[in-house]
PDBQT receptor file of N, H, CA, C and O in Angstrom, charges set to zero:
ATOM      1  N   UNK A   1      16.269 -12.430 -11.787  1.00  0.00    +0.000 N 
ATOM      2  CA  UNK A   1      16.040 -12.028 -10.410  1.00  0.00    +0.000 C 
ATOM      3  C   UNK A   1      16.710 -10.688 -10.110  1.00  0.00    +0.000 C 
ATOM      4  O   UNK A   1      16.089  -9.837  -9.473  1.00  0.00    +0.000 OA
ATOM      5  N   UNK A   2      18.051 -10.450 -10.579  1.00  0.00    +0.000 N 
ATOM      6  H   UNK A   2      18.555 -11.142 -11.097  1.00  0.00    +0.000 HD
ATOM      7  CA  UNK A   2      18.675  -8.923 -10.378  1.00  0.00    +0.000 C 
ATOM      8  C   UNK A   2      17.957  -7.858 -11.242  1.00  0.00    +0.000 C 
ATOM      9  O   UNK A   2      17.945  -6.679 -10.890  1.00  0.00    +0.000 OA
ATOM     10  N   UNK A   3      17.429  -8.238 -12.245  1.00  0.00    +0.000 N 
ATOM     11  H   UNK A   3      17.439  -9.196 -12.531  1.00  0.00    +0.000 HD
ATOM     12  CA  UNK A   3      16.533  -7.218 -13.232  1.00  0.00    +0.000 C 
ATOM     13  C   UNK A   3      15.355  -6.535 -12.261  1.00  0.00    +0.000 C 
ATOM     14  O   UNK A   3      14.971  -5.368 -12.342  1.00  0.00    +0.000 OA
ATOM     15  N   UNK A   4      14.806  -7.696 -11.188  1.00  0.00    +0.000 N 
ATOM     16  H   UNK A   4      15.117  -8.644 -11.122  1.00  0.00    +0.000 HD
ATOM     17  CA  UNK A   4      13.814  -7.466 -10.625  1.00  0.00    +0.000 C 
ATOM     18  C   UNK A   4      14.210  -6.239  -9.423  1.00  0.00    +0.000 C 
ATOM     19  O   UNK A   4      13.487  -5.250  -9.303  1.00  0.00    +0.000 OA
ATOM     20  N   UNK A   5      15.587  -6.466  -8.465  1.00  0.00    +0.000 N 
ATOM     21  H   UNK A   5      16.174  -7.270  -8.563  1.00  0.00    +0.000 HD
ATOM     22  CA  UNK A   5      15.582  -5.838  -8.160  1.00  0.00    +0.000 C 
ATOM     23  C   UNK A   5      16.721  -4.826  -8.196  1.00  0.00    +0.000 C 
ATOM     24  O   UNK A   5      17.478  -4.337  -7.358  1.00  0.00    +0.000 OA
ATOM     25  N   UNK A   6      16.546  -4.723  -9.405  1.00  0.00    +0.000 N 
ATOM     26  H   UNK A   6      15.930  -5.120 -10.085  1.00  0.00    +0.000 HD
ATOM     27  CA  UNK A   6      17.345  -2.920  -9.791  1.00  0.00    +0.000 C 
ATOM     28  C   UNK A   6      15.848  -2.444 -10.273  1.00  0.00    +0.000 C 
ATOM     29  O   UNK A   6      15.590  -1.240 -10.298  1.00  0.00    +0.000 OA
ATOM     30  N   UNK A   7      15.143  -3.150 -10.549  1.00  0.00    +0.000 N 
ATOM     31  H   UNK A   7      15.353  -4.127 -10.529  1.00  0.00    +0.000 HD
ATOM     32  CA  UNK A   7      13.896  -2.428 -10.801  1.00  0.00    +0.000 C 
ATOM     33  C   UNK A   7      13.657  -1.784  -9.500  1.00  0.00    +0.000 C 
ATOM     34  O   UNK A   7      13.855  -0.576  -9.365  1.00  0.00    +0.000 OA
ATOM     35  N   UNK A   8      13.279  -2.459  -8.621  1.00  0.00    +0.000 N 
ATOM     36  H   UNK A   8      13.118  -3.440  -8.730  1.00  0.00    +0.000 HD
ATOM     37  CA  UNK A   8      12.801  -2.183  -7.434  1.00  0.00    +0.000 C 
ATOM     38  C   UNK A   8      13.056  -0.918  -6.953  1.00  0.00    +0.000 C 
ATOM     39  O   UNK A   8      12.208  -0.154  -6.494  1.00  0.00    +0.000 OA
ATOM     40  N   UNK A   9      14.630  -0.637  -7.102  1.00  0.00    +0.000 N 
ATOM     41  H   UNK A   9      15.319  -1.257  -7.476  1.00  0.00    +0.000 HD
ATOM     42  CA  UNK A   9      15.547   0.049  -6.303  1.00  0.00    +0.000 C 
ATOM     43  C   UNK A   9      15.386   1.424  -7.429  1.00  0.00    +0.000 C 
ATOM     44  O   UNK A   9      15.276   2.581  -7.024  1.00  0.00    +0.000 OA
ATOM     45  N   UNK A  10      15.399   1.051  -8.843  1.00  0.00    +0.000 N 
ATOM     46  H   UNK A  10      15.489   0.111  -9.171  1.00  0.00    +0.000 HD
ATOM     47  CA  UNK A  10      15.258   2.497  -9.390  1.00  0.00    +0.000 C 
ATOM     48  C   UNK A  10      13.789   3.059  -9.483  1.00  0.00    +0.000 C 
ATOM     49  O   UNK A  10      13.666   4.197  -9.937  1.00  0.00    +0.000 OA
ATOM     50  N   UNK A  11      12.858   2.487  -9.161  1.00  0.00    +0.000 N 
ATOM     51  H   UNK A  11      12.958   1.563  -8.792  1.00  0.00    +0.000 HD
ATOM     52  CA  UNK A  11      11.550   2.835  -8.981  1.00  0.00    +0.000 C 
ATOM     53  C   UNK A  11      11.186   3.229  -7.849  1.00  0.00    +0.000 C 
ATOM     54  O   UNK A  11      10.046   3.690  -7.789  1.00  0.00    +0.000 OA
ATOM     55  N   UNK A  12      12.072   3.183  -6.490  1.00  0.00    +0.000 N 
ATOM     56  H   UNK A  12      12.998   2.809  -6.539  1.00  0.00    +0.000 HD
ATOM     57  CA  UNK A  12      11.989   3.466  -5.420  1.00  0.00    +0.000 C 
ATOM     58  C   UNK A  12      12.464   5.036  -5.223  1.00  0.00    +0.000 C 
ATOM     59  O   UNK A  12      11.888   5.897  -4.557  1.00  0.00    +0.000 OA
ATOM     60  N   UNK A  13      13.820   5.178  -6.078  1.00  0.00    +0.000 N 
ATOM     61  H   UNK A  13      14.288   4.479  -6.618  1.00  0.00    +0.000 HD
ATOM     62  CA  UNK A  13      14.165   6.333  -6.195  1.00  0.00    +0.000 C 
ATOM     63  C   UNK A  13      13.274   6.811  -7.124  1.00  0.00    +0.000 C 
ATOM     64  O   UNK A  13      12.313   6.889  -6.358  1.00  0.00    +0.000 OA
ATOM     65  N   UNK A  14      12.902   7.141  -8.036  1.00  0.00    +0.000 N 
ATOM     66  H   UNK A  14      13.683   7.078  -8.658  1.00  0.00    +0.000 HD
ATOM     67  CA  UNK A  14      12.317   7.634  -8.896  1.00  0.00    +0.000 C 
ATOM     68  C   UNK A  14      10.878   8.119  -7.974  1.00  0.00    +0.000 C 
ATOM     69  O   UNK A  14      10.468   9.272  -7.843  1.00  0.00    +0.000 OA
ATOM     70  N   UNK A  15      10.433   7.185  -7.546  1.00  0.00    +0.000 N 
ATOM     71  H   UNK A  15      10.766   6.248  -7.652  1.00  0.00    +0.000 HD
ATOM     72  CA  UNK A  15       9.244   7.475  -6.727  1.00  0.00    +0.000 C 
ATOM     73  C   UNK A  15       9.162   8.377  -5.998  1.00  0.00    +0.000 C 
ATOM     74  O   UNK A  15       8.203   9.145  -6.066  1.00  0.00    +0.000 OA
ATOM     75  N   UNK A  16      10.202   8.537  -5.051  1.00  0.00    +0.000 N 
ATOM     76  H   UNK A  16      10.982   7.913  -4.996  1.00  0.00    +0.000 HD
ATOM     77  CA  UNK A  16      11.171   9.248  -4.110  1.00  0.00    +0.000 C 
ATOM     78  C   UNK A  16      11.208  10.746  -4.775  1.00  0.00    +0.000 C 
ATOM     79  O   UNK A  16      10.589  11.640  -4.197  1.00  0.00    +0.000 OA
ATOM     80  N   UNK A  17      11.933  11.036  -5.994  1.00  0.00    +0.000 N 
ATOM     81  H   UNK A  17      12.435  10.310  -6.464  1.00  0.00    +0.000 HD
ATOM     82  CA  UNK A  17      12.325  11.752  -6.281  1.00  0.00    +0.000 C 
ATOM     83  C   UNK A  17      11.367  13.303  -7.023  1.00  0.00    +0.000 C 
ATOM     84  O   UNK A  17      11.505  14.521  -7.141  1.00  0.00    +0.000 OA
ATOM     85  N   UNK A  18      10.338  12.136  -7.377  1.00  0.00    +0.000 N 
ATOM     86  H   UNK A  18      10.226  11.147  -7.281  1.00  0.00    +0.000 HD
ATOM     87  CA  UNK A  18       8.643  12.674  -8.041  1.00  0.00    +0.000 C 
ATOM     88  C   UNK A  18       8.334  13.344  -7.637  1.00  0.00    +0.000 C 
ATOM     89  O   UNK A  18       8.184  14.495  -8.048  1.00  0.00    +0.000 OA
ATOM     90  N   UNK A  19       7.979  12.634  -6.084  1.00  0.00    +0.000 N 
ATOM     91  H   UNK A  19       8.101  11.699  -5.751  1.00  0.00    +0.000 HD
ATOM     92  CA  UNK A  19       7.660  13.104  -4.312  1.00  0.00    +0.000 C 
ATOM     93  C   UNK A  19       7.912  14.001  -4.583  1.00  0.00    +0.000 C 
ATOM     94  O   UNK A  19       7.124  14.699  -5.222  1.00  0.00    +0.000 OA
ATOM     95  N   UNK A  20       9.333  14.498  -4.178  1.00  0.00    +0.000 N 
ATOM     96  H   UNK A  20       9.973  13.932  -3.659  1.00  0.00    +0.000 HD
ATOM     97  CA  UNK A  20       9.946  15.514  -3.462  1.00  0.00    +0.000 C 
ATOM     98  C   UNK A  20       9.490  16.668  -4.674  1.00  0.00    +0.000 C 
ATOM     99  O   UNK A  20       8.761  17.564  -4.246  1.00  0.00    +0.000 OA
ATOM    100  N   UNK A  21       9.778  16.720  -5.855  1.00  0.00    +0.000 N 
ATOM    101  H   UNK A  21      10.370  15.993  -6.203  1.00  0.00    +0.000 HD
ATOM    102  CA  UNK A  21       9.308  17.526  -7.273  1.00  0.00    +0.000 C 
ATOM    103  C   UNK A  21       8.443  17.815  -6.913  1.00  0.00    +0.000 C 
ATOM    104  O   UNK A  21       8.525  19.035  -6.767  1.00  0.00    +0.000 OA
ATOM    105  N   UNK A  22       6.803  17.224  -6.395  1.00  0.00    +0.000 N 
ATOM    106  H   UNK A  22       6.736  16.233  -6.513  1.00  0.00    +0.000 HD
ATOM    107  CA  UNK A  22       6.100  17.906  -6.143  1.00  0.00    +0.000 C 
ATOM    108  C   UNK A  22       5.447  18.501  -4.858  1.00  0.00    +0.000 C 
ATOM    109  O   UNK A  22       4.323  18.892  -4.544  1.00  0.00    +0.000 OA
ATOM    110  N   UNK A  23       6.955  18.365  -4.121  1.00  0.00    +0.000 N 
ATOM    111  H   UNK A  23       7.868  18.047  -4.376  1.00  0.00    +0.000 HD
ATOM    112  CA  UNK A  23       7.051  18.995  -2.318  1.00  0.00    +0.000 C 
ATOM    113  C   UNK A  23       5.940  18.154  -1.560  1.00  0.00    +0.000 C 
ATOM    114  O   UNK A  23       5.175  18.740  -0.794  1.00  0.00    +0.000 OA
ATOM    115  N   UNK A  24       5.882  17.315  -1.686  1.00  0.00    +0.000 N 
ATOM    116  H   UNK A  24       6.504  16.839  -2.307  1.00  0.00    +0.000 HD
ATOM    117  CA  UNK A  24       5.246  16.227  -0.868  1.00  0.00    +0.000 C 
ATOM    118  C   UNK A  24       5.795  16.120   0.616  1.00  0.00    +0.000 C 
ATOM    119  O   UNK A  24       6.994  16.226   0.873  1.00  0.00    +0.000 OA
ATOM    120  N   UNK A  25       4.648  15.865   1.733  1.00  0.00    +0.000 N 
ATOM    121  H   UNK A  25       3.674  15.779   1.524  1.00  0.00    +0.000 HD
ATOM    122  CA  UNK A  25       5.540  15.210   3.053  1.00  0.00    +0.000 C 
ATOM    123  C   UNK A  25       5.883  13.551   2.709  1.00  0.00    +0.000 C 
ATOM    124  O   UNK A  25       5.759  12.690   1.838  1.00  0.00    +0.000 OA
ATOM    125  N   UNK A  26       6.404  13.798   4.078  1.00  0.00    +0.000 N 
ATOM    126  H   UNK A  26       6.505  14.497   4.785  1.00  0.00    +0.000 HD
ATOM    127  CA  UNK A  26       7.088  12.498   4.210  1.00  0.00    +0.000 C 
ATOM    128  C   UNK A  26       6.492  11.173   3.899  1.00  0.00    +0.000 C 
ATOM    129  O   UNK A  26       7.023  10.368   3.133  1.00  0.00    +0.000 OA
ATOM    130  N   UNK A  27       5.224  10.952   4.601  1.00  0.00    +0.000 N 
ATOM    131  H   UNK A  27       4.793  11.606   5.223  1.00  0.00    +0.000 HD
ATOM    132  CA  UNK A  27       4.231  10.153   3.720  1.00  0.00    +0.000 C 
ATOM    133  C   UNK A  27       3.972  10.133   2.917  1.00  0.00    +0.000 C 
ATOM    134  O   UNK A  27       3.387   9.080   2.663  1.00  0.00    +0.000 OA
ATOM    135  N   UNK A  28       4.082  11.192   1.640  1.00  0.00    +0.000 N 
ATOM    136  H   UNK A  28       4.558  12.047   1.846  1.00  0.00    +0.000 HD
ATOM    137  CA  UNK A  28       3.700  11.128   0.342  1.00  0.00    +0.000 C 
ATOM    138  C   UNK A  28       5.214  10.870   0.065  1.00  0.00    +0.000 C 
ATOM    139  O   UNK A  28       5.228   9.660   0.288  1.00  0.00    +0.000 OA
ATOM    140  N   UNK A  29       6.019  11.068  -0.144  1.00  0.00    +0.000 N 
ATOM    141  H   UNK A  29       6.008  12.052  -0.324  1.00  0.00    +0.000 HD
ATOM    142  CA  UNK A  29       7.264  10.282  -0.432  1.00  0.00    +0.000 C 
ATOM    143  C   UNK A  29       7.600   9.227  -0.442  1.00  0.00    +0.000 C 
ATOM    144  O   UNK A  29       8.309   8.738  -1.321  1.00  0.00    +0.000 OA
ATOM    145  N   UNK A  30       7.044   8.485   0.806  1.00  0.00    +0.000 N 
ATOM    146  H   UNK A  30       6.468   8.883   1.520  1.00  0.00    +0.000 HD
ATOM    147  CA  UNK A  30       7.035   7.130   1.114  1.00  0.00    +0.000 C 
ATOM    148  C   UNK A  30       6.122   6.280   0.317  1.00  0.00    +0.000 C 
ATOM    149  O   UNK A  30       6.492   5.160  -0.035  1.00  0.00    +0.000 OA
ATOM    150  N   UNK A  31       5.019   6.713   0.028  1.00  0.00    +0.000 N 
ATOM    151  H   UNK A  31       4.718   7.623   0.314  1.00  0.00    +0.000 HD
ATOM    152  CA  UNK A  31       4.204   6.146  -0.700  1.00  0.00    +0.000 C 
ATOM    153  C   UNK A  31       4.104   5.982  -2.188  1.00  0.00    +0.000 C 
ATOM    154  O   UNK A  31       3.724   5.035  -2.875  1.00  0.00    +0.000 OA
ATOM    155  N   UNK A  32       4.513   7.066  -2.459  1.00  0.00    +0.000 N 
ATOM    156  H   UNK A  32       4.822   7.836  -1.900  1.00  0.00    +0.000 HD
ATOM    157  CA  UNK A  32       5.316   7.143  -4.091  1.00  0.00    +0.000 C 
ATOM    158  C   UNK A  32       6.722   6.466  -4.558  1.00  0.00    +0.000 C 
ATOM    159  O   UNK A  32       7.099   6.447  -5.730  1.00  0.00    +0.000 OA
ATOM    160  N   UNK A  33       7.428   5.921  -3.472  1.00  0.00    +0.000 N 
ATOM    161  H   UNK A  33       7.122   5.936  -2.521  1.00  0.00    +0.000 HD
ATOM    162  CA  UNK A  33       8.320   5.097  -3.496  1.00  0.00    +0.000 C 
ATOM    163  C   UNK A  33       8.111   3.662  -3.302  1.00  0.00    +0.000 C 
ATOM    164  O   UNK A  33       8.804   2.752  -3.759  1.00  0.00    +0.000 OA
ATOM    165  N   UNK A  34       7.131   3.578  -2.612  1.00  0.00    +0.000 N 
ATOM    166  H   UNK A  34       6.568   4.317  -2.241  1.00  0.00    +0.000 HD
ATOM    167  CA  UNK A  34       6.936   2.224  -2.741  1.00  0.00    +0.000 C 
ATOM    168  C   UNK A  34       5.966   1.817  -3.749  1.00  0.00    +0.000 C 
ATOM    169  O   UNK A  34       5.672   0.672  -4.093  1.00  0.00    +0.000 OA
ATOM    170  N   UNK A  35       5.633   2.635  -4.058  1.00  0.00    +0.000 N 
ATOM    171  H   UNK A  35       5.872   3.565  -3.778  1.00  0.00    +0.000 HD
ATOM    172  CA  UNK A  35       4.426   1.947  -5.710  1.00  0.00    +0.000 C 
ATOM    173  C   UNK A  35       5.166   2.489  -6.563  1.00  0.00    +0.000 C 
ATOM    174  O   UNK A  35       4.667   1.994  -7.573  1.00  0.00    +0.000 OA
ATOM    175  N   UNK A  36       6.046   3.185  -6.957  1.00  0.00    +0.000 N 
ATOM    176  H   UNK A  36       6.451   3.588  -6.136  1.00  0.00    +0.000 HD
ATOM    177  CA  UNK A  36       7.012   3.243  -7.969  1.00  0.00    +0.000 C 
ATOM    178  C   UNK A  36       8.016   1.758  -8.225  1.00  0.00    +0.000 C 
ATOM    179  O   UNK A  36       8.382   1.189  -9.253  1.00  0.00    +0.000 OA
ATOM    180  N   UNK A  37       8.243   1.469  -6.708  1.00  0.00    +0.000 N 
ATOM    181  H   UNK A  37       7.945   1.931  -5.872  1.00  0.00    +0.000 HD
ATOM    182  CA  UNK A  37       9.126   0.054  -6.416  1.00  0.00    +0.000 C 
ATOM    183  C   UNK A  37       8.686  -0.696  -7.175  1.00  0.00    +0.000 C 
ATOM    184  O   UNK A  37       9.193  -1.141  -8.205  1.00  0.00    +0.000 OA
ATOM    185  N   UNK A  38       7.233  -0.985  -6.500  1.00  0.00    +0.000 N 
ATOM    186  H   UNK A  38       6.821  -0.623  -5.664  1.00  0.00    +0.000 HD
ATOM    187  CA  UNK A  38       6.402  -2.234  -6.862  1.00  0.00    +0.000 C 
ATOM    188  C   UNK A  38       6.435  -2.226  -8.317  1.00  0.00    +0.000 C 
ATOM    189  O   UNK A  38       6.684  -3.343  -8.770  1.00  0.00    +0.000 OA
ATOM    190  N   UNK A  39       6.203  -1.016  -9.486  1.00  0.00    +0.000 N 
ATOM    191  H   UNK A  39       6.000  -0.108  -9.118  1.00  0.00    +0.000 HD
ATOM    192  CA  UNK A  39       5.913  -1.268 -10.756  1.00  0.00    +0.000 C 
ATOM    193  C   UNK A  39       7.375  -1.559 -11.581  1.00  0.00    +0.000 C 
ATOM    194  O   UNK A  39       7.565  -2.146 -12.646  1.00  0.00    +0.000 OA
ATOM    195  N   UNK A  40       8.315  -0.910 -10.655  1.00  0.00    +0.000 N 
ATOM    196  H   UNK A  40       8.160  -0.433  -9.790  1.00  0.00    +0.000 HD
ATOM    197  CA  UNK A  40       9.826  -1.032 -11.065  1.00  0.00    +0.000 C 
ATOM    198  C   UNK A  40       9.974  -2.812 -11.179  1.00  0.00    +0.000 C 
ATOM    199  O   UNK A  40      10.459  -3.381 -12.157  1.00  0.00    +0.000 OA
ATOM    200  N   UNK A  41       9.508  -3.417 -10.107  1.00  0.00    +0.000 N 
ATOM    201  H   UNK A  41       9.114  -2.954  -9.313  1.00  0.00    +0.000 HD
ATOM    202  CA  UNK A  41       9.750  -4.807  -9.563  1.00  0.00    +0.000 C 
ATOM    203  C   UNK A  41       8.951  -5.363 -11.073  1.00  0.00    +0.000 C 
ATOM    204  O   UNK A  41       9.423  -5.602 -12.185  1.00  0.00    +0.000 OA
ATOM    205  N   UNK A  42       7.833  -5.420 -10.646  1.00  0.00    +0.000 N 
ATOM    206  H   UNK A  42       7.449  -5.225  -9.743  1.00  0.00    +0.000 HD
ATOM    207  CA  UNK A  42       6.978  -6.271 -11.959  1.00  0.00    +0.000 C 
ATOM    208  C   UNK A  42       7.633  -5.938 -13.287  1.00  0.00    +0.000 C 
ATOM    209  O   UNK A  42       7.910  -6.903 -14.000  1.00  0.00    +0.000 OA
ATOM    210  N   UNK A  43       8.010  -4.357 -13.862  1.00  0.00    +0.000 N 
ATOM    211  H   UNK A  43       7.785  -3.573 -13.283  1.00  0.00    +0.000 HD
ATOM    212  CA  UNK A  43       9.102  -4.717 -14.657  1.00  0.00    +0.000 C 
ATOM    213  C   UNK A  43       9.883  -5.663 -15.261  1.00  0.00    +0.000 C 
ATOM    214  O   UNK A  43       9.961  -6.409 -16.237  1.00  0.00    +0.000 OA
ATOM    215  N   UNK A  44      10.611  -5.191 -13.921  1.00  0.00    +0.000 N 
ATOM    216  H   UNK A  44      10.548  -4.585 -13.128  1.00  0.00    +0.000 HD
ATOM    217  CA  UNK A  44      12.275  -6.285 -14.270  1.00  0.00    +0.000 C 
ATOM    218  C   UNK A  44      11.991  -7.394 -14.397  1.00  0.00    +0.000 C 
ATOM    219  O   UNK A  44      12.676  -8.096 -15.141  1.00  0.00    +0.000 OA
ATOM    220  N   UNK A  45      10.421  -8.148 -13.425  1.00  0.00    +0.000 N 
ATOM    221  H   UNK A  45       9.865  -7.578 -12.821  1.00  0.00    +0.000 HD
ATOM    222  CA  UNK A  45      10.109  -9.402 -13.147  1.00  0.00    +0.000 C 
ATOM    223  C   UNK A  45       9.565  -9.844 -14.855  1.00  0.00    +0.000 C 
ATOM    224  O   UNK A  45      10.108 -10.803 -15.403  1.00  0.00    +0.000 OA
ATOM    225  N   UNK A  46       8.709  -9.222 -15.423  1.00  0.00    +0.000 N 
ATOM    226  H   UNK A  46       8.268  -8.442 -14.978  1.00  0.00    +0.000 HD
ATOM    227  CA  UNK A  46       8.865  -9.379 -16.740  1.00  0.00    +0.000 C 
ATOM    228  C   UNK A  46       9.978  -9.506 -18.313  1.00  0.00    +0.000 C 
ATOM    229  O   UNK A  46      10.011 -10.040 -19.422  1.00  0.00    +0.000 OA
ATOM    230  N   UNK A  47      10.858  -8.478 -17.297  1.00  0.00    +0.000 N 
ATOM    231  H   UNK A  47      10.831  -8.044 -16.396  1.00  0.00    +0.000 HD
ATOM    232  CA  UNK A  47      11.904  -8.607 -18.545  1.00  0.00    +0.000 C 
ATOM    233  C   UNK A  47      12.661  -9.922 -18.225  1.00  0.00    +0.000 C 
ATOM    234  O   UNK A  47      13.105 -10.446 -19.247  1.00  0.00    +0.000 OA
ATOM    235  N   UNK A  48      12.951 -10.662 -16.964  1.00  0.00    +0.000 N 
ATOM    236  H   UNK A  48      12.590 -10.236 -16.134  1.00  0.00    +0.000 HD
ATOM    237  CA  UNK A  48      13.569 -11.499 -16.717  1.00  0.00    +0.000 C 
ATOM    238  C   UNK A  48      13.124 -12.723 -17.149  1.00  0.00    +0.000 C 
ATOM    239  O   UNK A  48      13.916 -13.622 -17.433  1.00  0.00    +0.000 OA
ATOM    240  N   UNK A  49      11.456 -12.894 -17.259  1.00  0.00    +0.000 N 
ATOM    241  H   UNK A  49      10.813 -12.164 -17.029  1.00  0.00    +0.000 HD
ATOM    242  CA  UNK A  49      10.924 -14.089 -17.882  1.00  0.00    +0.000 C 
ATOM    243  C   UNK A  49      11.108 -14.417 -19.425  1.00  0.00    +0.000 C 
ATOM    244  O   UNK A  49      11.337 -15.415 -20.109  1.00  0.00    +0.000 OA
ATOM    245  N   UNK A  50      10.856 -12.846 -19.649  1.00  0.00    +0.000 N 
ATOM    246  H   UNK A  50      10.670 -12.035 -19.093  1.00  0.00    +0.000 HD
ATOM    247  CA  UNK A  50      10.878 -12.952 -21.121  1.00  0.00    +0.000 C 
ATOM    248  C   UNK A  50      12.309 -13.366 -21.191  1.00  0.00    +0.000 C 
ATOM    249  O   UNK A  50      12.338 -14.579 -21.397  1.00  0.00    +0.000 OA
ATOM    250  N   UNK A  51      13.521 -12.856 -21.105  1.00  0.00    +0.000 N 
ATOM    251  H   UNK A  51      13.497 -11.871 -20.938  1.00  0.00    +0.000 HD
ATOM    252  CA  UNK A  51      14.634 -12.848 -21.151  1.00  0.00    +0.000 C 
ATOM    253  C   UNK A  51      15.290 -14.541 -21.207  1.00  0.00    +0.000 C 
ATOM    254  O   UNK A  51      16.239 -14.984 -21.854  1.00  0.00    +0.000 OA
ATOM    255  N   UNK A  52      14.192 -15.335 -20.092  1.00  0.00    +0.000 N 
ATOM    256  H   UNK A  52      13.420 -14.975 -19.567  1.00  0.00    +0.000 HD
ATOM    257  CA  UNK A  52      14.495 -16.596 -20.029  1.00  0.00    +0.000 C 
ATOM    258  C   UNK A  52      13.276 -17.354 -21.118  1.00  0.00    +0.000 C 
ATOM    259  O   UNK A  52      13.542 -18.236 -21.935  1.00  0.00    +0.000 OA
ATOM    260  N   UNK A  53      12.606 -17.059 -21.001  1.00  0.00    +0.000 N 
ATOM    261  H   UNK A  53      12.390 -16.342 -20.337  1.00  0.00    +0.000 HD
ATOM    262  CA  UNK A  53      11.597 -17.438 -22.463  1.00  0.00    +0.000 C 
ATOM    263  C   UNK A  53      12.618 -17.692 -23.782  1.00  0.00    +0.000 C 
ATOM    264  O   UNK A  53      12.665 -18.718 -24.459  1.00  0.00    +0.000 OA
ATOM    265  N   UNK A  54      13.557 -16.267 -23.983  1.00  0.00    +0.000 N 
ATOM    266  H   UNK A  54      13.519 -15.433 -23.433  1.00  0.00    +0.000 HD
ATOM    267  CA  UNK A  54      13.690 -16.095 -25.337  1.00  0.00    +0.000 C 
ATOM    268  C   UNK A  54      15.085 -17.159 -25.943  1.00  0.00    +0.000 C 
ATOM    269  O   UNK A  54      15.384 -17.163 -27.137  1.00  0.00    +0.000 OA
TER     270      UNK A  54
């Protein structure tokens, strides 16, 4: 569950950070942070299953 959300949180920044790299407004920042999140999330949410799988 914490895998999931440090995913979250570094995909949020990362998303965030893309944004801004390619001088995006504020809405495009926002939006690149939250689908960066989301893929950050499914991530971690994978490594955590597997993790309990293994």
């Amino acid at each position: 569950m914490i895998l999931s959300l440090i995913g979250l949180l570094l995909g949020a920044a990362g998303g965030a950070w893309r944004a801004r790299a390619l001088r995006g407004s504020r809405a495009d920042i926002l939006q690149w942070a939250a689908v960066w999140a989301l893929i950050g999330a499914l991530i971690g949410l994978f490594i955590t299953v597997f993790l309990i799988r293994a």
